[in-house]
C-alpha positions in Angstrom: 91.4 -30.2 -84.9 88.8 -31.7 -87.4 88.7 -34.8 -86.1 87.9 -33.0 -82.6 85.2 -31.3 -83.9 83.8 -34.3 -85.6 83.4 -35.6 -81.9 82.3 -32.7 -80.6 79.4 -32.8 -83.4 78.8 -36.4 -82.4 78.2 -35.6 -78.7 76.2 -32.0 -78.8 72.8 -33.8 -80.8 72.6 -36.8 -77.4 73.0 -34.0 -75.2 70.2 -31.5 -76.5 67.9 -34.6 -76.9 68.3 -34.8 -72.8 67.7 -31.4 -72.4 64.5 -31.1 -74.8 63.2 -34.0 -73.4 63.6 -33.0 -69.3 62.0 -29.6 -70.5 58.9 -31.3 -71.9 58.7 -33.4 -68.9 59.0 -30.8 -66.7 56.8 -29.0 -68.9 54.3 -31.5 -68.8 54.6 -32.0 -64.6 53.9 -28.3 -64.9 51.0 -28.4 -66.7 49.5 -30.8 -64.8 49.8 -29.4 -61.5 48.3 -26.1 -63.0 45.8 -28.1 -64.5 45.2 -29.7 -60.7 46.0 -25.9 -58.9 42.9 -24.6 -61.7 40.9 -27.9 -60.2 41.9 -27.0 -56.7 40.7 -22.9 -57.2 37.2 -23.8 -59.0 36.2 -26.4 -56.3 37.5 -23.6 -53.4 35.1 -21.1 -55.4 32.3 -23.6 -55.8 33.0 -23.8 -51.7 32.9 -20.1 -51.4 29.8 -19.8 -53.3 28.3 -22.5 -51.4 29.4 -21.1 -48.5 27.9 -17.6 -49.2 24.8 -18.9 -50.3 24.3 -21.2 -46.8 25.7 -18.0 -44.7 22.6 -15.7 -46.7 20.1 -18.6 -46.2 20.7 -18.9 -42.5 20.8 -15.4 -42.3 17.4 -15.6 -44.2 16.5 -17.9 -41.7 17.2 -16.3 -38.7 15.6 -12.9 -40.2 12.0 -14.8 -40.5 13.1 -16.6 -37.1 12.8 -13.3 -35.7 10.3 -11.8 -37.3 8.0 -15.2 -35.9 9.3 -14.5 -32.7 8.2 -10.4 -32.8 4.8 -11.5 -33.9 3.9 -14.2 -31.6 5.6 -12.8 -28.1 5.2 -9.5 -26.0 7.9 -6.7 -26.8 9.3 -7.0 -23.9 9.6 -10.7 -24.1 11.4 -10.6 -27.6 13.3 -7.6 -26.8 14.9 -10.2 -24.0 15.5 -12.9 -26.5 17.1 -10.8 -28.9 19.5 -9.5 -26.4 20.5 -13.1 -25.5 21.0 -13.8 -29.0 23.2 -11.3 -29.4 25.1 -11.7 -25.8 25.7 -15.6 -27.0 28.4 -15.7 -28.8 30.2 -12.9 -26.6 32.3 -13.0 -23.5 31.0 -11.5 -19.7 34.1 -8.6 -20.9 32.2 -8.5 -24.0 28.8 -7.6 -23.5 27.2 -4.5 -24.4 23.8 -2.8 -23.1 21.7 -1.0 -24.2 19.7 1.5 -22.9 16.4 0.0 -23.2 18.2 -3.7 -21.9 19.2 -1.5 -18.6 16.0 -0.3 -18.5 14.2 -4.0 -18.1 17.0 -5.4 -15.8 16.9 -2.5 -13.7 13.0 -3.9 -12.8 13.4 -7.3 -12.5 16.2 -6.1 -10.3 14.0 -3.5 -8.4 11.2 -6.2 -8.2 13.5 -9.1 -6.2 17.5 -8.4 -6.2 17.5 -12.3 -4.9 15.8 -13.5 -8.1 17.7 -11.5 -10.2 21.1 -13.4 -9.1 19.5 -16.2 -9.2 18.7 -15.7 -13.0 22.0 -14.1 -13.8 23.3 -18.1 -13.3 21.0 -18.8 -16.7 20.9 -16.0 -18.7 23.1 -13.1 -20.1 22.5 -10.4 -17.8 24.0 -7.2 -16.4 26.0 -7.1 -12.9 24.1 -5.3 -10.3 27.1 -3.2 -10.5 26.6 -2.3 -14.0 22.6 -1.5 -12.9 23.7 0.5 -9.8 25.9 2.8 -12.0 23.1 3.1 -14.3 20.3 4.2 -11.8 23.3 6.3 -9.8 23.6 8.6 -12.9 19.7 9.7 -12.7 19.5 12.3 -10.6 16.9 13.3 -8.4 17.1 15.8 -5.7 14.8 17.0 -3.0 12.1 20.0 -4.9 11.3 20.2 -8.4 13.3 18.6 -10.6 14.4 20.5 -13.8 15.1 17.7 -15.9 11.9 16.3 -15.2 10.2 19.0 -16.1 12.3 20.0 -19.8 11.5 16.6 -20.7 7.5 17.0 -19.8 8.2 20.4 -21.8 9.4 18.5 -24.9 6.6 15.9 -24.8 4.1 18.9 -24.4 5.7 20.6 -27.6 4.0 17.5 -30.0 0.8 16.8 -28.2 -2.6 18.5 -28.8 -4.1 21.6 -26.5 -6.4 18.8 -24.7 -3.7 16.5 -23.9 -2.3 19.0 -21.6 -4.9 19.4 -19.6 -3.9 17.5 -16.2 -4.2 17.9 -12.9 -2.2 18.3 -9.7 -1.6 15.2 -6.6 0.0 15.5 -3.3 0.1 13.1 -0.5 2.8 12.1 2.0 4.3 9.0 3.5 5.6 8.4 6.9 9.9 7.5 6.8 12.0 5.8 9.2 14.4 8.5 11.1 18.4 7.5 9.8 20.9 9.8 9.3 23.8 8.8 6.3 27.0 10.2 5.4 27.1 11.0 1.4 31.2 10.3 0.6 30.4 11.7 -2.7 28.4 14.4 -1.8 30.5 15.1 1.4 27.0 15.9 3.5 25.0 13.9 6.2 21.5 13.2 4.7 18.5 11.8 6.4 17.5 16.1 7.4 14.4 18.1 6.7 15.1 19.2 2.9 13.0 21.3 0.8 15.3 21.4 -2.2 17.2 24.0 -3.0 19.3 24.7 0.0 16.4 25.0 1.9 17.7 22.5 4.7 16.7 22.6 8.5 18.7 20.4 11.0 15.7 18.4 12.1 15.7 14.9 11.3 12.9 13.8 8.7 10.3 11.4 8.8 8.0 12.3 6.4 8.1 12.4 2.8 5.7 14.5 0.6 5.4 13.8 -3.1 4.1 15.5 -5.8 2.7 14.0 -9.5 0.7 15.5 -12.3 -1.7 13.3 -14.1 -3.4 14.2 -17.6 -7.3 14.6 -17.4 -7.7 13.6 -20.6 -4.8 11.1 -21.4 -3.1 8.7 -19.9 0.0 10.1 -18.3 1.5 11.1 -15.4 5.1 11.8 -14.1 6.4 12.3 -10.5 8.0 16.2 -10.5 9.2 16.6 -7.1 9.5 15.8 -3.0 10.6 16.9 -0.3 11.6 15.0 3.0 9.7 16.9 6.4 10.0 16.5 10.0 6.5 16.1 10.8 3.7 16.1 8.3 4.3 19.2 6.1 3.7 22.4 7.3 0.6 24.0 5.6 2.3 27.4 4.7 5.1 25.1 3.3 2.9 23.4 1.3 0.8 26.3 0.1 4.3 27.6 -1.5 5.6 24.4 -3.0 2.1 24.0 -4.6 1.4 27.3 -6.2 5.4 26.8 -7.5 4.6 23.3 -8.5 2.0 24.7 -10.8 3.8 27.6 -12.6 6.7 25.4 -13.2 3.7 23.0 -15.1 2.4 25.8 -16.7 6.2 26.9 -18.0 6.5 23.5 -19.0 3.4 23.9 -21.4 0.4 22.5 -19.5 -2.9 23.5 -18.0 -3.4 22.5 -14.5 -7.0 22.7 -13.8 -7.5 20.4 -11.1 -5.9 20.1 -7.5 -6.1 16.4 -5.9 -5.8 16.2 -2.0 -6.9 13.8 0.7 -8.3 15.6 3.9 -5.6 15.8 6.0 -5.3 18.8 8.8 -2.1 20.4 6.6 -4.6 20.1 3.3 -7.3 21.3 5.2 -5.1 24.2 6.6 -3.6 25.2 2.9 -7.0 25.4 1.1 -8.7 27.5 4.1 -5.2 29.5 3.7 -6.0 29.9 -0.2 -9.7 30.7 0.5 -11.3 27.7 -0.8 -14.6 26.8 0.2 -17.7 24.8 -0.3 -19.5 27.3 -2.1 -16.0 28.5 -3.9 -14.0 24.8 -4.1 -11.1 27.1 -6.3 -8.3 29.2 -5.7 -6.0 31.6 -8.5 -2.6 31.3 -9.6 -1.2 34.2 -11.5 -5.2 35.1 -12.8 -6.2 31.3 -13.9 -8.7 29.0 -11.7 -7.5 25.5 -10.1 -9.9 23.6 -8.6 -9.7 21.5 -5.3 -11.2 18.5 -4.9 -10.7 16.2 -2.3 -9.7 12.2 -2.9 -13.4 10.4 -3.2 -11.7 6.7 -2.3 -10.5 9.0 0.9 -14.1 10.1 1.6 -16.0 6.8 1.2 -13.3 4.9 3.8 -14.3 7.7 5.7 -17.9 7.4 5.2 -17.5 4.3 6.3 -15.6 4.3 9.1 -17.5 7.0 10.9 -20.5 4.5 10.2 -18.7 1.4 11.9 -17.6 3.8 14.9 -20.5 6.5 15.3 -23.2 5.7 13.0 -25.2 8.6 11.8 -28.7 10.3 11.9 -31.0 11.5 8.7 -34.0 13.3 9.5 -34.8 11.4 12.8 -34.1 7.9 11.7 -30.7 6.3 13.4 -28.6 4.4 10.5 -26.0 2.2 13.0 -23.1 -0.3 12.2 -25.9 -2.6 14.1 -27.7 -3.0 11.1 -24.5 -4.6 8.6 -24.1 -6.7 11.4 -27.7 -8.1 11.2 -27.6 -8.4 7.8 -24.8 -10.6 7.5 -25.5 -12.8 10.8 -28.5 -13.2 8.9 -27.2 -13.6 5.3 -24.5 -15.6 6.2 -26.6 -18.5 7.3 -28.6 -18.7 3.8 -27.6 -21.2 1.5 -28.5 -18.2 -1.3 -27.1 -15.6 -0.4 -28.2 -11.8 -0.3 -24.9 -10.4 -0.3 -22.2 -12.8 -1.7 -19.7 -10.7 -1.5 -19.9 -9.8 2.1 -17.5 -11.2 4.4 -16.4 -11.1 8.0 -13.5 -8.8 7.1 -16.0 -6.4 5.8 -17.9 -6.4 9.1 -15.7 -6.6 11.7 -12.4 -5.0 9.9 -8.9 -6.8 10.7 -5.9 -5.0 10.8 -5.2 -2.7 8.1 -8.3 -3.8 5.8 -10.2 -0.2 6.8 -7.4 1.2 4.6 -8.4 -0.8 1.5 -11.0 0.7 -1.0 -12.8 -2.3 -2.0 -13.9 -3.1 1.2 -15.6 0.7 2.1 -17.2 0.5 -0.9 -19.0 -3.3 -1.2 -20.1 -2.1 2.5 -21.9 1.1 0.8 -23.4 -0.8 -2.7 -26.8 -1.5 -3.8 -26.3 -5.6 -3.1 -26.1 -4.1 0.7 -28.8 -1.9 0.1 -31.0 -4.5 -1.1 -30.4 -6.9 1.3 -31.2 -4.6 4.3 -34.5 -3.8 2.8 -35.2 -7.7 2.2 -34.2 -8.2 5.7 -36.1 -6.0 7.0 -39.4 -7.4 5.2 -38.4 -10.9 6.0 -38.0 -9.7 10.0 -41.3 -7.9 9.5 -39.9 -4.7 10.7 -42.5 -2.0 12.0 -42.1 1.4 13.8 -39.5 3.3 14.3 -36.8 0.0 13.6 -38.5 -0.5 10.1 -37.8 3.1 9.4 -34.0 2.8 10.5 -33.5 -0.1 8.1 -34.8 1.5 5.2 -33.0 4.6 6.2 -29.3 2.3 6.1 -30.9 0.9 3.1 -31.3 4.2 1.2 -27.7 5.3 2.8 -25.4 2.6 1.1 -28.0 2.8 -2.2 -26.8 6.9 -2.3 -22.7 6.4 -1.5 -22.8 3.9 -4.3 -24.4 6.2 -6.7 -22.0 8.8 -5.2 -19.3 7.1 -5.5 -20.1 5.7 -9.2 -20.0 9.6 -10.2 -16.9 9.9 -9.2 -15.4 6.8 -10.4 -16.1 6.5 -13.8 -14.5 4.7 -16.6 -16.0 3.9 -19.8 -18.0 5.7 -22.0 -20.9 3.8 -21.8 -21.8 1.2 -18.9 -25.5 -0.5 -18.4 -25.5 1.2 -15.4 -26.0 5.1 -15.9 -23.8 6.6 -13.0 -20.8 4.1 -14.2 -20.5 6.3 -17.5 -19.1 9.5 -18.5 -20.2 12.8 -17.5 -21.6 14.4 -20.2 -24.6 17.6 -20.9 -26.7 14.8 -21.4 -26.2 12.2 -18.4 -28.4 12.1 -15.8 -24.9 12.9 -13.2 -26.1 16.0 -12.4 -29.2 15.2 -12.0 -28.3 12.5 -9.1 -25.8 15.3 -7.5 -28.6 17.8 -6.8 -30.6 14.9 -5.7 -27.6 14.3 -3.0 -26.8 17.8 -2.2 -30.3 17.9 -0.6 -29.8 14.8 2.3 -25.9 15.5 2.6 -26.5 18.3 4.5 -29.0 16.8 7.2 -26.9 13.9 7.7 -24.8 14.0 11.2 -23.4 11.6 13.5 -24.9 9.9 16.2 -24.7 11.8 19.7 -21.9 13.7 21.0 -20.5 16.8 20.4 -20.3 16.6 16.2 -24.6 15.9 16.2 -25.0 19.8 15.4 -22.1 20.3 12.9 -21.5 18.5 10.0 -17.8 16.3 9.9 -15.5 16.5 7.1 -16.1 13.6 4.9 -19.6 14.7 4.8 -18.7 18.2 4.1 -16.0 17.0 1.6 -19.0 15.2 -0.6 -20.5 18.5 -0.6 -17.7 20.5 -1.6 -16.7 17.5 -4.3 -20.4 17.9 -5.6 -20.1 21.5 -6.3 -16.4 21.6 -7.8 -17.2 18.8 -10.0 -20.1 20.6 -11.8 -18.0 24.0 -12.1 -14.8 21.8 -13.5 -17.6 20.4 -16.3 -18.9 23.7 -16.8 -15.3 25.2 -17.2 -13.9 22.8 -19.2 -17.1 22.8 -21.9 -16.4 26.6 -22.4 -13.1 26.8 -22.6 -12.1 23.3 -24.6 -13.6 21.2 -27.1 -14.8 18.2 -24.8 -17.8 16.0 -25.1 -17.4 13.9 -22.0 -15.1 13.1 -19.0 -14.0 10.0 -16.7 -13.8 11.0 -13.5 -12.1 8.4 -12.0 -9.0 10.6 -13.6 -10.1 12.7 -10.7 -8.2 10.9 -7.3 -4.6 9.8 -6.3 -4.8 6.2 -7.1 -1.9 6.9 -9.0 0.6 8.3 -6.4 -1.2 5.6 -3.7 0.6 3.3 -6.1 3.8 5.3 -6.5 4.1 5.1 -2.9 3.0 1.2 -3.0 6.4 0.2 -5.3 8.4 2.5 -3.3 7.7 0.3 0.3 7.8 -2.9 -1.9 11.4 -2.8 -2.3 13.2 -5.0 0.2 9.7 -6.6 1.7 6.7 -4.8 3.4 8.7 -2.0 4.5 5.6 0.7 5.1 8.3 3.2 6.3 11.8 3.8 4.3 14.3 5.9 5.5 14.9 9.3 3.4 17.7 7.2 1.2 15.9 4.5 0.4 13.0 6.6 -0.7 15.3 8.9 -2.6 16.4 5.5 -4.6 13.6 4.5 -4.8 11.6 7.4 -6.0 14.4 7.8 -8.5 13.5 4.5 -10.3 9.8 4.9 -9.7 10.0 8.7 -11.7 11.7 6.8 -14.8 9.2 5.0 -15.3 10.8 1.4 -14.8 8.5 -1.4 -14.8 6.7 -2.2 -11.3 4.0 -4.5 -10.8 2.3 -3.8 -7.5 0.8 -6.4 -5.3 -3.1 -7.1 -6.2 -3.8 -6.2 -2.4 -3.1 -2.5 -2.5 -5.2 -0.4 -0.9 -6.3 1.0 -4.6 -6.8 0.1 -8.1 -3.8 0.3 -10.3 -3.7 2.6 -12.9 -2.0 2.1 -16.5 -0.9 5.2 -17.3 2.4 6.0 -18.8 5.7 7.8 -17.4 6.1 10.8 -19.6 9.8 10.3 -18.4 11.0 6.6 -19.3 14.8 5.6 -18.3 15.8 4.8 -21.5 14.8 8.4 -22.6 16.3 9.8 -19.6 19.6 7.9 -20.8 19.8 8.9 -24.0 18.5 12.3 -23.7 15.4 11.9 -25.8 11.7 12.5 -25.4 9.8 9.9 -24.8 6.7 10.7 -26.9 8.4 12.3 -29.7 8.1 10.0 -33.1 6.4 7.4 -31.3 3.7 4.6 -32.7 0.7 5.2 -30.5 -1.0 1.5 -30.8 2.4 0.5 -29.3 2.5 2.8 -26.7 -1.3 1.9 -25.6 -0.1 -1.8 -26.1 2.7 -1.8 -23.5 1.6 1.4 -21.3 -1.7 1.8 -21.7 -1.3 4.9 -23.1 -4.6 6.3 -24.8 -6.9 9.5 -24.6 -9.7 8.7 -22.4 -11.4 11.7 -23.6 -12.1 13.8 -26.6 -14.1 16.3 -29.0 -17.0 15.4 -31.0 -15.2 15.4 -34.2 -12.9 12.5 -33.1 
């Protein structure tokens, strides 16, 4: 047994040796591959770190990328580049849109559905699906519409007692006959509708609109329509028009002004409501509105009765006869009298007697001019001399009269072309013309002893123009107005976008012009075409899509250099202490 255990001693110190010396080895492998793991960890965080600081650079980057782009394009133009920024790295299922992004496809759309496919192949765009289900969910019936008019009652709530001021448009538009089935609705439209449930079973082609348009700022807003068989009836439109202006005045404006061209049904109403020359105002609920009719009406008028009839002042004959003289004549000149007069404006094509610019370069002081120079070149005597300066002093007064109602600056070199004020010389020109308007009649026939309507419609123009100034002085702090806030331009060009859609399509049936109308009223951007029969205006929905989406008004909180900057949206007219 001690010998065994002298062997045993012998073997145990070889053994531990192995042991001790696999345990540093392994000790040592160990140590090394934390050593190489602790390597590994601090390059992966020197990564990270790296990572983080290129991920908050290019971040950095793209921030002042953006901020360049804001500054140097439109709004609307980096509002579009921002949204394909942020549909690039998305799938079609993917994308996301906002209200405002609806609110811009939805024009381009309006403007040309081909072109809008046609750029959904480039860019990151809505289906017209998506757009169709987004203008579908504004809703827009036939009479006043009552979300229209809480929203023009919220804008009202922030803006000062002389932005509400406004005034009152109607006008109507001829519409194809169609009838439709509605599979939502479960009704046939395409009838005479007043809104409602005040549905006859005649078919309808006509349309009547109705806008309100600030005096003194630059709004406006479509309100309501109705769809007619026949022009409107003028009891009808007595009742829609005294509604239309106590639903205004629940919605927190002042309508002081109503705008009309002189159609029989106008005509009819305003006899109806006892306005007359002498009187050119009628009462709602105690409170004034005064009537005047469309001056860009009157002066194609003016001129046309010229062209047809010609007319008579005081003995001497003022004939279409004479225009034509002048521009045989002027024509021929290598300097010319009237530059600006053309064949169309003599001897009117199709359609062009509908266009204001060519009424009123016939009836302007370069016309006026050149008849009297004609006439001295001719060496005119008598009776013939005395016509030519007679056509000579007729264009020189329906530009003067026309300049008063049409003005739009402040100041202008030429002293009609400004604003009225106490202390232009407006009036001053108006009792001039109230003097010879009423001796002017048409040549021969039956109308020779009584006076037609355009001519009256000066006359009654005259008059309401200096009671509005008068009222408007007493009753609000104003130092000036433009009157060219004073005609329908603005529904002219309502009703312009509206027939644009799908071509030259003058007469829509009553669904199209429903759809239409609907994205017309929410203010979606429409560029009309720069031969319209009137200027375009730049004044602002009150009721924009986007709001209309997202249930918000569209002038509350709002940055008003921004507003002017893409709408146009400024005050035109204020007190003396602003």
């Amino acid at each position: 047994m001690e010998e065994g255990d002298i062997e045993d001693v012998s073997v145990a110190p070889s053994s531990v040796q192995r042991h001790v010396r696999t345990a540093a080895v392994r000790e040592h492998s160990l140590t090394m591959k934390i050593r190489d793991l602790k390597n590994q960890v601090s390059k992966l965080r020197s990564k990270v770190k790296q990572l983080r600081q290129t991920k908050v650079s290019r971040a950095g980057d793209k921030e002042r990328v953006m901020k360049e782009l804001q500054r140097l394009l439109p709004a609307k133009a980096f509002a579009f580049v921002r949204t394909q920024l942020r549909m690039s790295q998305r799938k079609c299922q993917g994308y996301r849109w906002t209200t405002q992004d609806k609110a811009f496809f939805l024009s381009l759309w309006h403007a040309s559905p081909k072109c809008y496919r046609l750029l959904c192949r480039v860019f990151s765009m809505p289906s017209v699906r998506t757009l169709q289900k987004a203008i579908q969910a504004v809703d827009f019936k036939t009479g006043f519409n009552n979300t229209v008019l809480a929203t023009m009652k919220k804008a009202m709530e922030t803006t000062k007692p002389i932005d509400k001021l406004c005034a009152i448009i109607t006008d109507e538009m001829s519409l194809k006959e169609a009838l439709h089935y509605d599979e939502a609705a479960d009704r046939v439209e395409g009838f005479e509708d007043f809104g409602r449930g005040q549905r006859t079973p005649y078919v309808a082609n006509y349309a009547s609109a109705f806008m309100v348009r600030g005096l003194f700022t630059k709004w406006k807003q479509l309100f309501g329509y109705c769809f007619t068989s026949g022009p409107i009836p003028h009891t009808r439109l007595h009742s829609m028009l005294v509604d239309g202006i106590r639903e205004l005045r629940k919605a927190g404006m002042e309508c002081l002004v109503f705008i009309c061209d002189q159609g029989a049904g106008n005509r009819a109403m305003l006899t109806r409501l006892g306005v007359t020359k002498e009187q050119p105002f009628f009462s709602v609920d105690g409170i004034r509105v005064f009537c005047l009719w469309d001056p860009p009406h009157l002066i194609k008028n003016i001129r046309n009765n010229w062209r047809h009839r010609g007319f008579t002042l005081d003995g001497d004959e003022i004939t279409w006869g004479i225009l034509e003289d002048l521009y045989t004549y002027d024509s021929r000149q290598e300097i010319r009298l009237c530059c600006h007069l053309t064949k169309k404006h003599v001897h009117l094509p199709p359609f062009a007697s509908m266009r204001v610019r060519f009424a009123t370069q016939v009836l302007s002081h370069s016309v006026a001019v050149g008849i009297k120079t004609l006439a001295d070149i001719k060496g005119l005597t008598g009776q013939r001399q005395q016509n030519y300066l007679a056509a000579a002093r007729f264009c020189e007064n329906f530009n003067g009269l026309f300049d008063c109602f049409n003005s739009k600056l402040l100041k202008d070199s030429q002293k009609l072309k400004c604003a009225i004020s106490d202390a232009s010389s407006h009036f001053a020109f108006l009792d001039k013309c109230m003097e010879w308007l009423p001796r002017l009649r048409l040549v021969g026939g039956k109308c020779n002893k009584k006076q037609i309507p355009c001519v009256e419609g000066w006359q009654h123009n005259i008059v309401c123009l200096k009671m509005l100034w008068s009222d408007l002085r007493q009753r609000h702090p104003v130092s000036f107005l433009l009157t060219n806030r004073l005609n329908q331009d603005c529904l002219e060009n309502s009703y312009s976008s509206i027939r644009a859609r799908g071509g030259n399509r003058d007469n829509p049936d009553s669904v199209q012009f429903e759809c239409e109308y609907r994205a017309v009223a929410t203010g979606l951007m429409f560029s009309n075409s720069e031969k319209t029969n009137c200027e375009q205006d730049l004044d602002m929905f009150l009721l924009q899509f986007s709001a209309y989406a997202s249930q918000e008004s569209p002038l509350v909180n709002v940055d008003p250099e921004s507003i002017m900057e893409e709408h146009g949206y400024c005050r035109v007219a204020t007190d003396c202490g602003e």
